[in-house]
RODO-2510 file (C-alpha; in nm, 4 decimals, decimal comma):
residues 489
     n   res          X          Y          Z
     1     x     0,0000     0,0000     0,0000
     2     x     0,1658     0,3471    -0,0942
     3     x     0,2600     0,5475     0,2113
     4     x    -0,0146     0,8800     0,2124
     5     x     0,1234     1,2123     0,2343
     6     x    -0,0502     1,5177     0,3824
     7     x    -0,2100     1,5991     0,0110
     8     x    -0,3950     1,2438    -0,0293
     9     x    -0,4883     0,9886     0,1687
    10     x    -0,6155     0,7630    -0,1164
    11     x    -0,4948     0,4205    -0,0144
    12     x    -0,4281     0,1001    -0,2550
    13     x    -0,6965    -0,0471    -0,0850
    14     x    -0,9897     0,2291    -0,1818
    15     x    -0,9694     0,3221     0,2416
    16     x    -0,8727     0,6464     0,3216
    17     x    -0,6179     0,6655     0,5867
    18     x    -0,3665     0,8523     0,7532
    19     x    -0,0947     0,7547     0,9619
    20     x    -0,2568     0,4547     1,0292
    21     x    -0,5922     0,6338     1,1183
    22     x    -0,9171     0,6954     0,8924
    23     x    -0,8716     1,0245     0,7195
    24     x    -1,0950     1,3357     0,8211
    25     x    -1,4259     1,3228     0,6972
    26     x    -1,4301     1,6751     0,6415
    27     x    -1,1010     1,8141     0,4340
    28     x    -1,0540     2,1901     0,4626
    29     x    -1,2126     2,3698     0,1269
    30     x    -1,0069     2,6551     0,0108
    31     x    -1,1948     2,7799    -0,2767
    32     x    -1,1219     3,1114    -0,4654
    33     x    -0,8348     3,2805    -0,5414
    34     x    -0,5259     3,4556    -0,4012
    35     x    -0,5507     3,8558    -0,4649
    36     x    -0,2642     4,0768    -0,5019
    37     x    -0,3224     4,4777    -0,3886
    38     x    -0,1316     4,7625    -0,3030
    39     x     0,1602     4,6475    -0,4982
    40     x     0,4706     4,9003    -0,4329
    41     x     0,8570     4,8777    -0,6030
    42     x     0,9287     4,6544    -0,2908
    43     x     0,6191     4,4716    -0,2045
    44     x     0,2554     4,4131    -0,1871
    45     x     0,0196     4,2749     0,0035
    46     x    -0,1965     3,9123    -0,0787
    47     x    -0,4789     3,7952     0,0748
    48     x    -0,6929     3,4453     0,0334
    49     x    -1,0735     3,3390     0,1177
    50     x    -1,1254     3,1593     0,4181
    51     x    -1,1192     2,8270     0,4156
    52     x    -1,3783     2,5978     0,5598
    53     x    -1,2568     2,3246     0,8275
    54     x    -0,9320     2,5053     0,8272
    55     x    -0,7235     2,5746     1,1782
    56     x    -0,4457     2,7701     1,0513
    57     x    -0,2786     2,8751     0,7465
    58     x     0,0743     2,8850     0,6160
    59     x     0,2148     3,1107     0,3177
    60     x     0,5407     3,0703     0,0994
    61     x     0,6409     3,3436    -0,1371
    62     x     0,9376     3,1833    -0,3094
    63     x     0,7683     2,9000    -0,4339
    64     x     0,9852     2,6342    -0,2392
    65     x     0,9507     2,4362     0,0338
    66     x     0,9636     2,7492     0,3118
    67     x     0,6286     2,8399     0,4943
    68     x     0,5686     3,0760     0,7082
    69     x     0,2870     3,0166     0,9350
    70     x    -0,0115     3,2413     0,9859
    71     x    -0,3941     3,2672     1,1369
    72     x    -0,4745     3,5561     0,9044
    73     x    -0,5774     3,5629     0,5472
    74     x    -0,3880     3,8494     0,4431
    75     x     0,0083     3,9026     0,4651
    76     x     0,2222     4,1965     0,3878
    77     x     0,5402     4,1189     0,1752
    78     x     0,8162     4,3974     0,1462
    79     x     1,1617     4,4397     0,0969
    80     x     1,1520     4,2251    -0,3060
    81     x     1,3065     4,3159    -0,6082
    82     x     1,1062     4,5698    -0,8386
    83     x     1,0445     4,4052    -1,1374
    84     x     1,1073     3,9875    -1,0356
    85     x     0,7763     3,8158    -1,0295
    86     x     0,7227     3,5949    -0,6493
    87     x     0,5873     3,2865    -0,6537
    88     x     0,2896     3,3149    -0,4093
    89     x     0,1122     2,9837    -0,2237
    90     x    -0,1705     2,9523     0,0656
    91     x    -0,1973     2,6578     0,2398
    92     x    -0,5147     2,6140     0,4617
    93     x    -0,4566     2,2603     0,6967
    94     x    -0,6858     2,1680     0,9590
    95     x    -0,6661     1,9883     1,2974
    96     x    -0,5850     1,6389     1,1742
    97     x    -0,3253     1,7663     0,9109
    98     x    -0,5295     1,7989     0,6171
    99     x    -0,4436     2,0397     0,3900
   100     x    -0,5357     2,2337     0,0600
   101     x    -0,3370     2,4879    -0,1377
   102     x    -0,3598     2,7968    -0,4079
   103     x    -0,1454     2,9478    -0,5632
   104     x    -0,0551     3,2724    -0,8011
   105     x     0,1858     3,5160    -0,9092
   106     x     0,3052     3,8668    -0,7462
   107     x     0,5242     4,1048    -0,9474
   108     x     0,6700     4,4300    -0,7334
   109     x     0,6183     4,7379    -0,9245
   110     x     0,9077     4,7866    -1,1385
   111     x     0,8126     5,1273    -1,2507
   112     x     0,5251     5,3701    -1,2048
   113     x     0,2863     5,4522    -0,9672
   114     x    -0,0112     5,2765    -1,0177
   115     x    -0,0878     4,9351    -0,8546
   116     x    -0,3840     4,8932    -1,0969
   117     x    -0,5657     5,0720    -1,3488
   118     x    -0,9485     5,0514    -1,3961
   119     x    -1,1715     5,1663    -1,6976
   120     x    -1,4571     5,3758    -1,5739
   121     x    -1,6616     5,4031    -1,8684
   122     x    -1,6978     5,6410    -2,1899
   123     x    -1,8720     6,0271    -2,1671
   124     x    -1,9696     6,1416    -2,4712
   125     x    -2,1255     5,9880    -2,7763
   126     x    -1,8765     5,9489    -3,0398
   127     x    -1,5666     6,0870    -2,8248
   128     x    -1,3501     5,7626    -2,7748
   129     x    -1,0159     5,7709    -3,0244
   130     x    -1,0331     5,6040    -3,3872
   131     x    -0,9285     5,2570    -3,3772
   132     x    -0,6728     5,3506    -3,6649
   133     x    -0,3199     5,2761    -3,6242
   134     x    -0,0550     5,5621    -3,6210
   135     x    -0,2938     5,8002    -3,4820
   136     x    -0,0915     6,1263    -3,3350
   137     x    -0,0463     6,1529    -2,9844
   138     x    -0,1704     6,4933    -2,7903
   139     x    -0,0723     6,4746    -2,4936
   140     x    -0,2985     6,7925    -2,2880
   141     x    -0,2556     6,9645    -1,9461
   142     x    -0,5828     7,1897    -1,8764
   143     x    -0,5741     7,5265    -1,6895
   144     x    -0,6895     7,5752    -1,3423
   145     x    -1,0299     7,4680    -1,2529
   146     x    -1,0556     7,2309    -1,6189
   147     x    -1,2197     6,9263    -1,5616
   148     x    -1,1854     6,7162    -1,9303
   149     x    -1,2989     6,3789    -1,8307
   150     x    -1,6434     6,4882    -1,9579
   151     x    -1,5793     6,2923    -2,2697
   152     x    -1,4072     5,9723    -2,4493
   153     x    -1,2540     5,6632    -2,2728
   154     x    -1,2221     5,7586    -1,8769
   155     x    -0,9454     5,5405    -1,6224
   156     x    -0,8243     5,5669    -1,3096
   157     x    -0,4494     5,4781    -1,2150
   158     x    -0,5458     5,3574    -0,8833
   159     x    -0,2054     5,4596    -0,6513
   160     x     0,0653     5,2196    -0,5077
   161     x     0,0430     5,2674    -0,1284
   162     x     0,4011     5,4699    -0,1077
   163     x     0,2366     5,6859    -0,3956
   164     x    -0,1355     5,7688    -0,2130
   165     x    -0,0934     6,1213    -0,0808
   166     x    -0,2818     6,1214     0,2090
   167     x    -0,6712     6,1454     0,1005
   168     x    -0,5437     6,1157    -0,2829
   169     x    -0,5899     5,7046    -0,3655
   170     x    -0,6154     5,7487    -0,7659
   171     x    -0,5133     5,9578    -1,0411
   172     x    -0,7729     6,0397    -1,3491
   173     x    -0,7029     6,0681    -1,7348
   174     x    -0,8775     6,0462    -2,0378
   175     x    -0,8619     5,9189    -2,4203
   176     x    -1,0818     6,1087    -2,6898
   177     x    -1,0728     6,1919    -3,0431
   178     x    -0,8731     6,5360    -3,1255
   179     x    -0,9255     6,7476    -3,4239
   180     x    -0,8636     6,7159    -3,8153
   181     x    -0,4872     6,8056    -3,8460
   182     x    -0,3833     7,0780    -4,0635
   183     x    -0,3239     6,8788    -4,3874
   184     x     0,0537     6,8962    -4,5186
   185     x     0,2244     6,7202    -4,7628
   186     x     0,3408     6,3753    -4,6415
   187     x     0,1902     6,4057    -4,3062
   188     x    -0,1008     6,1782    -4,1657
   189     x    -0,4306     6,2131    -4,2767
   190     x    -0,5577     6,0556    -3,9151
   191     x    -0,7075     6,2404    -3,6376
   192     x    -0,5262     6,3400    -3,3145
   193     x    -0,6037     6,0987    -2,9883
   194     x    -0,5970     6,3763    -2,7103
   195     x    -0,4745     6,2087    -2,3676
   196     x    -0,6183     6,4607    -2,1084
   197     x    -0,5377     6,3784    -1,7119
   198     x    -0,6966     6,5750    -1,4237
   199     x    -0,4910     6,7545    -1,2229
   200     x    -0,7574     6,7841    -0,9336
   201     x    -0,8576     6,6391    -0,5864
   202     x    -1,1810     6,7496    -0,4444
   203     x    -1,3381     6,8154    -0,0651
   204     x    -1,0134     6,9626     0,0980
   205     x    -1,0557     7,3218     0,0023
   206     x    -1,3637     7,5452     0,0491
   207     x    -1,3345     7,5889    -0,3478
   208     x    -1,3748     7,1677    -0,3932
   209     x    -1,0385     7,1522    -0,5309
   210     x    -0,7135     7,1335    -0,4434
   211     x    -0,4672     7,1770    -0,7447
   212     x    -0,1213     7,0868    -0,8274
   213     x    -0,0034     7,3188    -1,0395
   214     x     0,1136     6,9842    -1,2387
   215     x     0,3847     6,9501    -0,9749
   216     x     0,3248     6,8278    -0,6336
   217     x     0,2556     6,9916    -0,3065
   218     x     0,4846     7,1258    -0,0145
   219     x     0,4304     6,9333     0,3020
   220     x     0,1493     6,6916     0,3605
   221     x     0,2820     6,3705     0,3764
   222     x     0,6290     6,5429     0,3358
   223     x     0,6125     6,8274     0,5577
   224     x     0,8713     7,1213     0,3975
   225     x     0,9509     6,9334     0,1444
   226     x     0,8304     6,9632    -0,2084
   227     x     0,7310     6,6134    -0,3310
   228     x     0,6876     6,6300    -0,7270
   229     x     0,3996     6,3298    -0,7256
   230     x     0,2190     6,4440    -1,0024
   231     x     0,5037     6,4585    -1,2814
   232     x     0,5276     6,0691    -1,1621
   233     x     0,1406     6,0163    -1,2268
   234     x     0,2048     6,1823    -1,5471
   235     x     0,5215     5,9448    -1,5940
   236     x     0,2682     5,6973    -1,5402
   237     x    -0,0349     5,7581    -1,7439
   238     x     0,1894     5,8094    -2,0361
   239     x     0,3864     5,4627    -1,9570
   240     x     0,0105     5,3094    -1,9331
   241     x    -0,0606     5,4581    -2,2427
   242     x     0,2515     5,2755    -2,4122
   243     x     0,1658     4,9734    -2,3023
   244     x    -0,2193     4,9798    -2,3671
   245     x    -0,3037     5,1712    -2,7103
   246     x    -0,1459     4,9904    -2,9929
   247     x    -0,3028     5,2139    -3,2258
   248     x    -0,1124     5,5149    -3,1116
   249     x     0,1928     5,6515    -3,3015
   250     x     0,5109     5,5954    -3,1276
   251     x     0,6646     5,8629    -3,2950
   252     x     0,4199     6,1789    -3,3306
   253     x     0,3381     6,2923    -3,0104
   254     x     0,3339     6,6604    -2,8427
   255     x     0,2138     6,7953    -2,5331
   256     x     0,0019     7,0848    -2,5329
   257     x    -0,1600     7,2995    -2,2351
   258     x    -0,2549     7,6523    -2,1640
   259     x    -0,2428     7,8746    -1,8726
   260     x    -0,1529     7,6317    -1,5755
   261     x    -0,1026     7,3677    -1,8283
   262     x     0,1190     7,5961    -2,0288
   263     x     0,3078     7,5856    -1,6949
   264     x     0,3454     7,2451    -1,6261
   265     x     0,3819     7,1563    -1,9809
   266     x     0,6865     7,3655    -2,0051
   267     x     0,8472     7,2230    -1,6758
   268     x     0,7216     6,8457    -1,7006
   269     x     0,7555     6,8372    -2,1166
   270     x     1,0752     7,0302    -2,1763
   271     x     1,2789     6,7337    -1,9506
   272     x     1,1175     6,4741    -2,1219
   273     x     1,2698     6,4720    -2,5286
   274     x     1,1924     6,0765    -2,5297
   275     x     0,8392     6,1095    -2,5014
   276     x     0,7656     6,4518    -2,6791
   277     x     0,8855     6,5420    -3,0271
   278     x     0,7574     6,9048    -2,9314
   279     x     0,5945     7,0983    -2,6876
   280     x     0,3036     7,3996    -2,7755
   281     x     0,2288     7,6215    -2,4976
   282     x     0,0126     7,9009    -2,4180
   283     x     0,1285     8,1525    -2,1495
   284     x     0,3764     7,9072    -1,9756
   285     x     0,6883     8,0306    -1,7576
   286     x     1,0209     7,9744    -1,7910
   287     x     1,1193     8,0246    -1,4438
   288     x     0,9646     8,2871    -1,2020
   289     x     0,6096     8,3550    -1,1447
   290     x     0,4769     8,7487    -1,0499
   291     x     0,6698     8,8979    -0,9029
   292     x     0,9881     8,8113    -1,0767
   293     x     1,2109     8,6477    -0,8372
   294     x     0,9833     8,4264    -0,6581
   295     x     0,8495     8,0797    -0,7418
   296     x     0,4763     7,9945    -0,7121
   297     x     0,4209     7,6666    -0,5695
   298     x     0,1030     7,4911    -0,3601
   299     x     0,1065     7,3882    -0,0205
   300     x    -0,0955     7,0806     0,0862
   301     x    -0,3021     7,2410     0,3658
   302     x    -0,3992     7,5656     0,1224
   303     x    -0,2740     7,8429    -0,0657
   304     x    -0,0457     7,8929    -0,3286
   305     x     0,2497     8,1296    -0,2250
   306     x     0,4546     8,3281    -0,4377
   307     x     0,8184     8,1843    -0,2759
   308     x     1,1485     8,3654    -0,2610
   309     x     1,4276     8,2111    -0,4562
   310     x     1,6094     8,1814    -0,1592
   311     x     1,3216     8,0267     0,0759
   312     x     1,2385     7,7410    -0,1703
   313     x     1,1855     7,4643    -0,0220
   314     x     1,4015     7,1290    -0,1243
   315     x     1,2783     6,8101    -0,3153
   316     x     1,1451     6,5155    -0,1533
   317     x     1,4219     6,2326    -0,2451
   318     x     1,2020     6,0415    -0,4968
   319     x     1,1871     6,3615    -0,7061
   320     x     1,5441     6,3950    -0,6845
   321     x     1,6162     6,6146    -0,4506
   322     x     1,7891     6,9433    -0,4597
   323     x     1,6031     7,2922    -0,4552
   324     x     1,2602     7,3135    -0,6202
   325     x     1,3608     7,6522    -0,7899
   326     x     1,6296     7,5064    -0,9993
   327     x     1,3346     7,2290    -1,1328
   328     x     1,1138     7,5270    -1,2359
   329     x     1,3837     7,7110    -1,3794
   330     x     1,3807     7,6498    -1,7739
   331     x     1,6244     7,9168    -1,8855
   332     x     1,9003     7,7484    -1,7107
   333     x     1,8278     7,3833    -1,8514
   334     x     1,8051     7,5209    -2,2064
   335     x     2,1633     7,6525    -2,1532
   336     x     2,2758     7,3299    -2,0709
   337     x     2,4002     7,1846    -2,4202
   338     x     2,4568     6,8129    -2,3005
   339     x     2,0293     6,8082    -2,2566
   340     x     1,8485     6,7479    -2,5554
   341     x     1,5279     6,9361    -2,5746
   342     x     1,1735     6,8938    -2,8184
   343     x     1,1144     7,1616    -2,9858
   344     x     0,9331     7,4160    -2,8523
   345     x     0,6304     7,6670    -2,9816
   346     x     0,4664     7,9205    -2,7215
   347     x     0,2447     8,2308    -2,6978
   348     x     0,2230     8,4853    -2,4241
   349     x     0,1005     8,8511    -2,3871
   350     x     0,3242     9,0800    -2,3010
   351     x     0,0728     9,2106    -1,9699
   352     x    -0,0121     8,8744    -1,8663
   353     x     0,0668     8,9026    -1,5255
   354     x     0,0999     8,5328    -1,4063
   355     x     0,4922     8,5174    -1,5650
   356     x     0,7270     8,8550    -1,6408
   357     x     0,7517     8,8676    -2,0019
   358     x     1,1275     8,9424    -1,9054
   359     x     1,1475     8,5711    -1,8319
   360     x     1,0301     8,5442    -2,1914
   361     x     1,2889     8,7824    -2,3721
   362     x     1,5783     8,5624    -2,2004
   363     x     1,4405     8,2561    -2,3048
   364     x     1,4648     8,3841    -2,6737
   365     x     1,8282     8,4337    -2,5820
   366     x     1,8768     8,1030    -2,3937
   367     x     1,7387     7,8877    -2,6943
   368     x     1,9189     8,1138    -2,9334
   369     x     2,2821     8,0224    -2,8105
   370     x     2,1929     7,6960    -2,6934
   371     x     2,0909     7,6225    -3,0676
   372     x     1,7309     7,5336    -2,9214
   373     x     1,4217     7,4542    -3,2110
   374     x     1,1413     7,6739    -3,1084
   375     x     0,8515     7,9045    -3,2434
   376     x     0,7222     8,2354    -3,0325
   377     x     0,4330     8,4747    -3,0900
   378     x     0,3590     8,7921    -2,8524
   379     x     0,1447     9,0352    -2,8083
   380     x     0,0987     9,3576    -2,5491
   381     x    -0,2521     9,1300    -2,4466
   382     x    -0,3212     9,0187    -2,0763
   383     x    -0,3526     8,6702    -1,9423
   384     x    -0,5867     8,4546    -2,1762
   385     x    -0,5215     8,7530    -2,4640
   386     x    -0,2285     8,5657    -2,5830
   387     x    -0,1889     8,5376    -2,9595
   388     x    -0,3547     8,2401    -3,1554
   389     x    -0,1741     7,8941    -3,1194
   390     x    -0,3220     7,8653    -3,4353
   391     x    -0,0475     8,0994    -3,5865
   392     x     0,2135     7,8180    -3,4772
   393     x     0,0096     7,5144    -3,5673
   394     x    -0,0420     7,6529    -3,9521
   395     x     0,3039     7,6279    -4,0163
   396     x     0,3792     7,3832    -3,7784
   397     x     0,0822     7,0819    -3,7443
   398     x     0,0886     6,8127    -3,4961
   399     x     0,2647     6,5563    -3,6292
   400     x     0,5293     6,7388    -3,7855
   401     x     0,8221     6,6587    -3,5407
   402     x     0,8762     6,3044    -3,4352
   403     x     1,1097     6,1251    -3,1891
   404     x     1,4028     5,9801    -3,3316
   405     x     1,3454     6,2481    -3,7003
   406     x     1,5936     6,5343    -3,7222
   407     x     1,4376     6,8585    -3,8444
   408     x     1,5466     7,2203    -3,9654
   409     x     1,6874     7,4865    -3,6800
   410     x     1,5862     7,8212    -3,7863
   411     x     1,7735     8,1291    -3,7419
   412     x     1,7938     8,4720    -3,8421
   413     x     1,4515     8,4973    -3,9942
   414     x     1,4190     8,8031    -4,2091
   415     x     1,0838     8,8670    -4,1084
   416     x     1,1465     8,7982    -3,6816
   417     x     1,0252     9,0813    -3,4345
   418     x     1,2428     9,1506    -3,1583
   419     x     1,0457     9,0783    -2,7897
   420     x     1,2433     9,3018    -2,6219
   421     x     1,1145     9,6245    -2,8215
   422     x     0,8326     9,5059    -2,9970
   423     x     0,4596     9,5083    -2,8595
   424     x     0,3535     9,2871    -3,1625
   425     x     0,5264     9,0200    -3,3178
   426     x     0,7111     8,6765    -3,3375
   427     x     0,9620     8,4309    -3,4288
   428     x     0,9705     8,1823    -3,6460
   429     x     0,5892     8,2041    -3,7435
   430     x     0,4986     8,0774    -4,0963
   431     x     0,8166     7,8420    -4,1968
   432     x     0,8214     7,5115    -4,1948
   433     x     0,9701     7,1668    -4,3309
   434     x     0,9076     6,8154    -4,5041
   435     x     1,1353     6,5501    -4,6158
   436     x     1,3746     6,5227    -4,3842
   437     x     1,6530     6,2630    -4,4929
   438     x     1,9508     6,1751    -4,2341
   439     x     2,2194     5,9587    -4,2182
   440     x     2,5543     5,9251    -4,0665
   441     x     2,7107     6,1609    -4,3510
   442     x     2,4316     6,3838    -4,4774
   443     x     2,1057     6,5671    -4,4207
   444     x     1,8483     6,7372    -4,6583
   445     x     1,5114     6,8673    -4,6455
   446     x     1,3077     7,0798    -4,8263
   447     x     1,1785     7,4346    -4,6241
   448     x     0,8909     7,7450    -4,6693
   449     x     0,7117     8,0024    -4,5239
   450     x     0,3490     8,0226    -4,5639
   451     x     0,2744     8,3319    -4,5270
   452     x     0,5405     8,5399    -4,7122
   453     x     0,8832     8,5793    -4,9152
   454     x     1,1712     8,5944    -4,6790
   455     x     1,5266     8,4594    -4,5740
   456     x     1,6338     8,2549    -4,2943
   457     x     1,9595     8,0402    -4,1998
   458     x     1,8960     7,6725    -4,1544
   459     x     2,1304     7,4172    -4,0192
   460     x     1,9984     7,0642    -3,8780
   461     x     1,8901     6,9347    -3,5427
   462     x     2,0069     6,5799    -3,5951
   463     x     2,0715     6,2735    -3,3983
   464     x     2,1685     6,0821    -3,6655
   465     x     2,3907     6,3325    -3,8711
   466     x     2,5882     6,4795    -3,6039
   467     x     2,8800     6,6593    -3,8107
   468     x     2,9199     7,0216    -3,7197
   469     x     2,8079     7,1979    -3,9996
   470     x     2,7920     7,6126    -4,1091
   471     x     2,4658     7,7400    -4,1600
   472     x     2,2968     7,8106    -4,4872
   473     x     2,1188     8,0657    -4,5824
   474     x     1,8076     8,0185    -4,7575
   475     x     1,6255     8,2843    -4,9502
   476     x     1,1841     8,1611    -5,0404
   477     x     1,1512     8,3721    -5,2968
   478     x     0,6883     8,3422    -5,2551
   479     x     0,4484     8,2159    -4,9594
   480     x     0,4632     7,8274    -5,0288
   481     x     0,7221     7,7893    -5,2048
   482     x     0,9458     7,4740    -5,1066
   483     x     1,3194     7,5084    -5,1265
   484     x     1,5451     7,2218    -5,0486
   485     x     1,9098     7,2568    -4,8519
   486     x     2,1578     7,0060    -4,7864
   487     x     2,4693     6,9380    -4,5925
   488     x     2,7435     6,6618    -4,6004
   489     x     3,0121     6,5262    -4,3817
***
């Protein structure tokens, strides 16, 4: 007769026995399955139904032969490797030794802040994005008191537990359809999918909202520190986005925002030249808020001070540390030549009051030396009074700039305005490209304006052809009117 073991008491015979004794005549039932939550870079928790008849329970997490025993159904696992998947089993035994077992899989969080993501439903009748693949990727911050999840494919990133900000247990986004893209030659003919998050917690201010500014907060769970959570939600919707929405392009995709999401675009976007081939902003800043000299950031328990340089308060260590200012100061990262950058299009009035338009004028000067692709329209307007974005997307549609795809710098437009004297005016406006062709020994592409005859010096942005190069001027002789330029090694 085969000797039983704990797991089956079958014997040759047909007669159940154990030990030399009859076997239960109730087994424990463990029925169910194990569930994984709150999954951090080091840990998570797993819990198991109860099982009936059982006395006690024992879990392993290594899938060998080491248990660790337990009367609860739920254990807490830290201190594993981000990214290395655990073996997980339960094992419910009862008083005469009987047991039953389940078992399942537990990854860390590698990356990210979201334990889970849930869908929770579509707004708006024909909103959700075309199912077409290579569709353009907008990637939109709203202004103060926006709410855009009233429309297209709604989520939640539901937070890992070192991620939850106190009250704050998920983070919202959305997917909907964009706009028809100004048509240019070679471009896509697909719509834009616009991937909107909300920057927004409500029922802790008297207002219903309390606002990040697209950054983070000072204090709260980090008292005097600045913690930049929401640039990691970001990090994270757009890292969901990868990994769920086959039909996006991996190539074309921008961020755009206005007002507050002008400013976070320009601090969260301009760091980020993997995952945005350009940024277009409406009345961002580059470094100080009003008055000049100070930072604006927003403090957990309410308000959203205007900061002295000197009193700004440090990062939290998982935003990297060092002083908050520096992060929100743009000019100086332009300057900074080993940082690549997307290129960059903006509008601003000259009176807008939220960001010194000197902060705007250096900028000009900061992208000039740096050799920095970018496109700038003023006017003498107040916040909100800001020139068209339009004027920037006619010459320069979403889609044009990819990752990985040189294009044209431009420089020394003939028909530029200077910010620092003019009221009216811009930089850039109305040229544009197509054709770009790189390789490790030349570069080419064919250039215009659309709105007028003019001349302008052209060199490449390249990561392919990377051979300094002298700039070359190019004179359009009519509005549309293509001209090609080349270089060589």
């Amino acid at each position: 007769m085969p000797i039983p073991t704990t797991d089956s008491y079958a014997a040759a015979s047909g007669t159940s026995v154990y030990a030399g004794r009859a076997a239960p005549a109730t087994p424990p039932v463990l029925t169910g399955a194990i569930s994984v939550t709150a999954i951090t870079s080091s840990g998570y928790t797993f819990s198991w139904p109860t099982a009936t008849g059982a006395t006690s329970y024992q879990t392993s997490i290594d899938g060998g032969a080491s248990w660790t025993a337990t009367t609860s159904t739920a254990r807490i696992v830290t201190g594993r490797t981000a990214g290395v998947t655990d073996q997980l089993r339960v094992r419910a035994t009862n008083s005469d030794g009987t047991s039953a077992t389940l078992s399942a899989n537990a990854t860390p969080q590698a990356s990210g802040p979201f334990a889970s993501v849930t869908f929770d439903g579509e707004a708006g009748s024909g909103a959700a994005p075309q199912t077409t693949a290579g569709q353009i990727v907008e990637f939109a911050l709203h202004g103060s008191g926006g709410n855009p999840l009233y429309q297209g494919l709604n989520y939640t990133g539901v937070l890992n537990t070192d991620e939850a900000y106190l009250g704050k247990t998920g983070f919202r986004w959305n997917l909907m359809t964009g706009y028809n893209e100004p048509a240019y030659p070679g471009g896509p003919t697909t719509r834009a999918v616009v991937v909107q998050a909300e920057d927004s917690l409500t029922g802790l201010w008297g207002t219903g909202r309390i606002e990040t500014l697209w950054l983070g907060w000072i204090g709260g769970a980090h008292p005097g520190l600045m913690d930049l959570c929401t640039e990691r939600w970001l990090d994270g919707v757009y890292a969901w986005m990868d990994a769920n929405q086959p039909n996006f392009s991996t190539t074309r995709r921008i961020l755009t925002g206005a007002s507050m999401g002008g400013w976070g675009g320009m601090t969260y976007g301009a760091r980020r030249p993997n995952k945005f081939a350009a940024l277009y902003l409406r009345m961002p800043r580059w470094q100080y808020c009003e008055p000049a000299g100070n930072i604006q950031l927003l403090t957990w328990g309410g308000g959203i001070p205007a900061i002295p340089i000197g009193s700004a308060p440090t990062l939290t260590s998982t935003s990297g540390g060092g002083s908050s200012a520096d992060h929100l100061n743009l000019i100086t990262y332009v300057q900074d030549t080993s940082k690549r950058l997307p290129w960059i299009g903006w509008t601003i009035g000259r009176q807008d009051g939220y960001a010194p338009f000197a902060d705007h004028v250096a900028a000009v000067a900061a992208m000039r030396a740096a050799k920095r692709g970018f496109c700038f329209a003023w006017n003498n307007g107040i916040h909100g009074s800001d020139p068209s974005i339009n004027d920037i997307y006619a010459s320069y549609p979403k889609g044009l700039f990819e990752l990985g795809r040189g294009y044209p710098l431009f420089t020394d437009h003939s028909l530029d305005a200077d910010p620092a004297v003019d009221l009216v005016g811009g930089i850039n406006i109305g040229l544009s490209f197509r054709n770009v062709v790189e390789s490790s020994t030349g570069w080419s592409c064919q250039v215009t304006n659309i709105n007028a005859a003019c001349t302008v010096k052209v060199e490449p942005i390249s990561q392919v052809f990377t051979t300094p190069v002298a700039k070359q001027t190019v004179s359009i002789p009519s509005a549309g009117t293509w001209v090609s330029v080349s270089f060589s090694a």
